[in-house]
N, C-alpha and C positions, 0 to 999 in steps of 0.2 A: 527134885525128881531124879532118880537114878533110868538110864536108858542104858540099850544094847545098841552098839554102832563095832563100824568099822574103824578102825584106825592106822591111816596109807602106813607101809615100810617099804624098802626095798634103794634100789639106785635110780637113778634120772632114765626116767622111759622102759625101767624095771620093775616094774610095784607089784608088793602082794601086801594082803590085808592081814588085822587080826582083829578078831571078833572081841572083842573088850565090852566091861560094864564103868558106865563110868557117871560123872554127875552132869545133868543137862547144860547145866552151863559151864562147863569146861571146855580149854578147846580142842581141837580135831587130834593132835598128836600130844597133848597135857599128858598132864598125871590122871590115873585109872584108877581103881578096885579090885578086877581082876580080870585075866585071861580067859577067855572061852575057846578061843580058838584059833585057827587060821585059814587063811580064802588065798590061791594063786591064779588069778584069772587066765596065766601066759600060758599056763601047759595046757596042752591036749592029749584028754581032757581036761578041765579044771578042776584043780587040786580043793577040799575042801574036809578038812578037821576038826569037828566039835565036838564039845564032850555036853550030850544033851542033857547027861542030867543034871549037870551044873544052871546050864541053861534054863530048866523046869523050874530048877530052886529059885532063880530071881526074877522070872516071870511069874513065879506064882506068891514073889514079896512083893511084887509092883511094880518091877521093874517093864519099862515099855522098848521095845523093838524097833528101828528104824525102819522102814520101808525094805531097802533091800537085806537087812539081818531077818525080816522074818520069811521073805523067800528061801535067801540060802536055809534058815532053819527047817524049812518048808522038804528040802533038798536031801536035809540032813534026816529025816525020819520025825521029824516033832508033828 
């Protein structure tokens, strides 16, 4: 099964996110499929860049959302 997640970057007690497609059992910071985005929780406001219709495309192959990807996508206009 292919999902949308997060996957952590950044320095120690610095992190921002990116929106990745990747295979369910892979793990948190593995090898991907592809980029969707990026999420920076520190700025104010929080920073949030997705390219939705990329997003469309592998939600509508089957791909499933985690929990907080489909909020931020929620955020982003989906």
């Amino acid at each position: 099964m292919v999902k949308i997640r997060l996957t952590r970057m950044g320095k120690h007690k610095k992190p921002f996110y990116r929106m990745i497609v990747a295979d369910a059992k892979s793990r948190r910071d593995g090898p991907f499929i592809e980029i969707l985005g990026t999420y920076d929780p520190k700025t104010e406001p929080s920073t949030l860049k997705v390219d939705v219709e990329r997003a469309k495309h592998w939600i509508a192959n089957g791909a499933q959302p985690s929990v907080t990807c489909q909020k931020l996508l929620k955020q982003a206009g989906m």
